[in-house]
C-alpha positions as CSV (number, residue, x, y, z in Angstrom):
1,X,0.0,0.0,0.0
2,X,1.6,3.3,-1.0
3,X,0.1,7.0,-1.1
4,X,-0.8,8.4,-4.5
5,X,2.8,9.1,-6.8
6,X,4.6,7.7,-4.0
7,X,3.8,10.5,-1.4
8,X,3.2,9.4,2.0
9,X,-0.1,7.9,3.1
10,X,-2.6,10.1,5.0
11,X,-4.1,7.9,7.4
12,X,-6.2,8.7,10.6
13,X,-6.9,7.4,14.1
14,X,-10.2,6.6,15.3
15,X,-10.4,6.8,18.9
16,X,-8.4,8.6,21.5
17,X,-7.7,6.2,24.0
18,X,-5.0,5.6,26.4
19,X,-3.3,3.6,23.6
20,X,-3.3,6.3,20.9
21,X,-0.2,7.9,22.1
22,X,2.1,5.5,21.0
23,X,0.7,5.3,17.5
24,X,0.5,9.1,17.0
25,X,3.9,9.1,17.7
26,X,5.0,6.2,15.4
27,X,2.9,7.2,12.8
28,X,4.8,11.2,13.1
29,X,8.2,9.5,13.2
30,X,7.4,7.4,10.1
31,X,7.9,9.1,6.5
32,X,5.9,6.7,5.0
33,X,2.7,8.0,7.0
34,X,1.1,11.3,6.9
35,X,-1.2,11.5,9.5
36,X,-3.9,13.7,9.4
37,X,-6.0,13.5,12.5
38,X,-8.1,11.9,15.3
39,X,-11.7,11.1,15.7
40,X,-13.3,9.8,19.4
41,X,-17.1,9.9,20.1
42,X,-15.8,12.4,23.3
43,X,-15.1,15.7,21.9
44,X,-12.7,16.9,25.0
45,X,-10.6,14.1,24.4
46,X,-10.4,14.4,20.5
47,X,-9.4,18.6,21.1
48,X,-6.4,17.0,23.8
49,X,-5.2,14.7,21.7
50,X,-5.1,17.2,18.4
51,X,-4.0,20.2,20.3
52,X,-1.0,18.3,21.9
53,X,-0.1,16.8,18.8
54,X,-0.9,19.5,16.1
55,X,-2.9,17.4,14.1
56,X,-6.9,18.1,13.3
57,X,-9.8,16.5,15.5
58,X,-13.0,15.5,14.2
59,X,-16.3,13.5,15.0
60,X,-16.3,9.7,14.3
61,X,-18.4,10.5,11.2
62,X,-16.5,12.9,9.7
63,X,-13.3,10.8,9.8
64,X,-15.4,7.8,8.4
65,X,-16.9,10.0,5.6
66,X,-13.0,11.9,4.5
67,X,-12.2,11.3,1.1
68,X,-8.4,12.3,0.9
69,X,-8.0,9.5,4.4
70,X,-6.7,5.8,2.7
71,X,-6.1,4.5,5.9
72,X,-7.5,4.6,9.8
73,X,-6.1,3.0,12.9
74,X,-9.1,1.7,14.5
75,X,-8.5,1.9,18.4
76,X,-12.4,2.5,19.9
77,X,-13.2,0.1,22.7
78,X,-13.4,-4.0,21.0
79,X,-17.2,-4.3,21.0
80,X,-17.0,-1.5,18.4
81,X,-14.4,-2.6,16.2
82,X,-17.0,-4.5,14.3
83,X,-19.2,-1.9,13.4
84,X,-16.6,0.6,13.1
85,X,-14.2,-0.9,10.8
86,X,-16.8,-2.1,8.8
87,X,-18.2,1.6,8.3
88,X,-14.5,2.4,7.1
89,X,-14.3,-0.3,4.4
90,X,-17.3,0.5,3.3
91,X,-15.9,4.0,3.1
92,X,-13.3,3.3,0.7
93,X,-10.4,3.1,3.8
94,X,-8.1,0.3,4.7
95,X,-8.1,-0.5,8.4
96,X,-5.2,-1.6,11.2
97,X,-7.5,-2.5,14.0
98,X,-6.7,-3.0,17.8
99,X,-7.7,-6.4,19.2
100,X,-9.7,-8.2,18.8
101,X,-10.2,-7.4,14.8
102,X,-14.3,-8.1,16.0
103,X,-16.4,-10.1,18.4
104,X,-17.2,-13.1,16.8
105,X,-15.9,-15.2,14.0
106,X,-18.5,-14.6,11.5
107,X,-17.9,-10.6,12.3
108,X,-14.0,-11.5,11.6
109,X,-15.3,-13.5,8.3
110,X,-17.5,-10.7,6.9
111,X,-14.7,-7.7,7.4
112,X,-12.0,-9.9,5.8
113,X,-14.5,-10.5,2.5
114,X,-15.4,-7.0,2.4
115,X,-12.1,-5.8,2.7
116,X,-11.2,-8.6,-0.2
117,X,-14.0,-7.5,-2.4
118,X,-13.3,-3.8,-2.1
119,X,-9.2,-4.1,-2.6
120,X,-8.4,-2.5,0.8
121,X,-6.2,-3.5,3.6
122,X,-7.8,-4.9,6.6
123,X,-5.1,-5.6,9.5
124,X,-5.5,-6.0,12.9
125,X,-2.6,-6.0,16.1
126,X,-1.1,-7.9,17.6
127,X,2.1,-7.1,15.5
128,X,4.2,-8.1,18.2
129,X,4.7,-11.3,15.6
130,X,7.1,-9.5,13.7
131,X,9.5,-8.3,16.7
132,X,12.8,-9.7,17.5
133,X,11.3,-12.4,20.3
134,X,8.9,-13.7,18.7
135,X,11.0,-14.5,15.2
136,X,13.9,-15.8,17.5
137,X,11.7,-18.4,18.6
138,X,10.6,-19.6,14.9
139,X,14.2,-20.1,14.2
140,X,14.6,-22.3,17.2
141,X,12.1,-24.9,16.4
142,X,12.3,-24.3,12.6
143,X,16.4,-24.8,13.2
144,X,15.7,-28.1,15.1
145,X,17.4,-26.3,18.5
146,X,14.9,-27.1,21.0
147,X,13.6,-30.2,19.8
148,X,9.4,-31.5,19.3
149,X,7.6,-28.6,21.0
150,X,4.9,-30.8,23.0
151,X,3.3,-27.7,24.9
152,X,3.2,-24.4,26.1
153,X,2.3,-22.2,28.6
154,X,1.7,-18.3,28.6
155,X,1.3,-16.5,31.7
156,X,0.5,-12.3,32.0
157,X,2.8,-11.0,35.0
158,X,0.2,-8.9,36.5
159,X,-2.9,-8.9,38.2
160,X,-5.1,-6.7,35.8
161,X,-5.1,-3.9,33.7
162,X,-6.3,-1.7,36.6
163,X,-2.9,-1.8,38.1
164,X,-1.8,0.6,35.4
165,X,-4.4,2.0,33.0
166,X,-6.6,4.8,34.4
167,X,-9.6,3.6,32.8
168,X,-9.6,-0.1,33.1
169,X,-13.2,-0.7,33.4
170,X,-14.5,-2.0,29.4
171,X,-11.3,-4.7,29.8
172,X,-14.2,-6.2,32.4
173,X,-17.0,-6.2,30.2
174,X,-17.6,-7.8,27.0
175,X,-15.4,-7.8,24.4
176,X,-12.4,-7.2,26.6
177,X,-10.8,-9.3,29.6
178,X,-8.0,-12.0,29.5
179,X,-8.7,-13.6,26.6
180,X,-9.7,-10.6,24.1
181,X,-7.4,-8.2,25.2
182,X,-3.8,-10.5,26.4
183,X,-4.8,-13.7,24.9
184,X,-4.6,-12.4,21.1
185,X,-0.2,-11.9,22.0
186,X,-0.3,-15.6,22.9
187,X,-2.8,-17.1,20.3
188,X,-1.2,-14.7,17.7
189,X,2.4,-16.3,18.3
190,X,0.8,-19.8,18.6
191,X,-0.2,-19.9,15.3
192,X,3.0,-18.2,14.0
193,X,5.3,-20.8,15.5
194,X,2.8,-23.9,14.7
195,X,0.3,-23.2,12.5
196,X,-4.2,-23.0,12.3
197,X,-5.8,-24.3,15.5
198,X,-7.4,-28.0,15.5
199,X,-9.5,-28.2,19.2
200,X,-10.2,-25.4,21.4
201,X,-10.9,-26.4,25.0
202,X,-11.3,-23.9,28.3
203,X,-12.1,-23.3,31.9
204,X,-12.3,-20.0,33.6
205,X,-13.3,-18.4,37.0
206,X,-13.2,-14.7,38.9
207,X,-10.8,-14.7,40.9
208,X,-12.0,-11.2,42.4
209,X,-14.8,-9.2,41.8
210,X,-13.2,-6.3,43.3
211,X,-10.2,-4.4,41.7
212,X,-8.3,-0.8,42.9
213,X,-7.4,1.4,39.6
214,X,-3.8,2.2,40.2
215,X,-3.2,5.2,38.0
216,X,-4.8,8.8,36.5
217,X,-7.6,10.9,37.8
218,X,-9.2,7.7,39.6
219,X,-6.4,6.0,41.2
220,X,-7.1,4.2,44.5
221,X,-10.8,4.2,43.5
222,X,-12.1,0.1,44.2
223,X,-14.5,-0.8,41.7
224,X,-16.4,-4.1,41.3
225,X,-16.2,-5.8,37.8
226,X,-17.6,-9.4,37.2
């Protein structure tokens, strides 16, 4: 995917998250990216994040509905990726979406046709699959140095997002928790290292229904998420 006569390609970011720091800045530091602005259905936080970053701020719509955008990062909450990305194909826009790329895997099955029948782009993170860990790993087991992998076990070194994001709360509702927001690093590098999935099987239980944000404007508040 290139810009028009090689110039760079104007792309924005829907949602303004804690997240889209780091992308703003990637995407600023990247020649290959022009980025135009940011879109979030809360208008205060659009105007911080374009004012900081001198880039424009616009309504959800407006971004969707841009002609001279080829490309949006997608970073609304995961129950609206769906919806959201889908609005932006149909658009005429490629999309890199957060995780999960949708809810369901019909949802996953109808963005990736659409995309396909419209000639866009349709990506979705993790990209940790392309860093330097990940890749050192394939050439382990594809190089024969660690023998027959028989299993594997992934663990996240925390006890919940609340210990460091300031607004943890939609990681505890559908569409986020462990396995939509950390378990897409782990399946992600699964299937990299071994290939499609065969047999799912699972078992799962709160372990607390009371968690203390650690971080922002409502640090030390205890909130109960099921």
């Amino acid at each position: 995917m290139a810009g028009p006569h090689g110039q760079p390609i104007r792309v924005g970011i829907l949602g303004a998250g804690n997240i889209c720091s780091i992308y703003i800045e990637n995407l600023q530091a990247d020649p290959m990216f022009d980025l135009v602005g940011i879109a979030d259905m809360v208008p205060e936080r659009t105007q911080a994040r374009a004012e900081k970053y001198g880039i424009e701020g616009m309504t959800p719509d407006a971004m969707i509905q841009r002609d001279d955008l080829q490309a949006v990062v997608n970073l609304t909450p995961p129950l609206a990726h769906f919806g959201t990305s889908k609005a932006l194909l149909q658009a005429g826009k490629s999309v890199y979406c957060e995780k999960p790329l949708a809810f369901t895997l019909a949802e996953v099955q109808e963005l990736v046709a659409l995309a396909e029948a419209s000639g866009l782009r349709l990506g979705g993170a993790p990209d940790t699959v392309l860093g330097a860990g990940v890749n050192t790993v394939m050439d382990l087991i594809q190089g024969g140095h660690v023998g027959t992998p028989v299993g594997y076990a992934a663990h996240m070194l925390c006890g919940g997002h609340e210990s460091w994001h300031p607004d943890p709360d939609f990681y505890y509702q559908p569409g986020g928790g462990p396995l939509f927001d950390m378990g897409p690093y782990y399946l992600t590098a699964l299937v990299h290292w071994f290939g499609p999935v065969a047999l799912v099987a699972a078992s799962a239980r709160t372990v607390r229904d009371h968690r203390t944000i650690g971080s922002g404007p409502r640090a030390a508040r205890c909130s109960r998420w099921k």
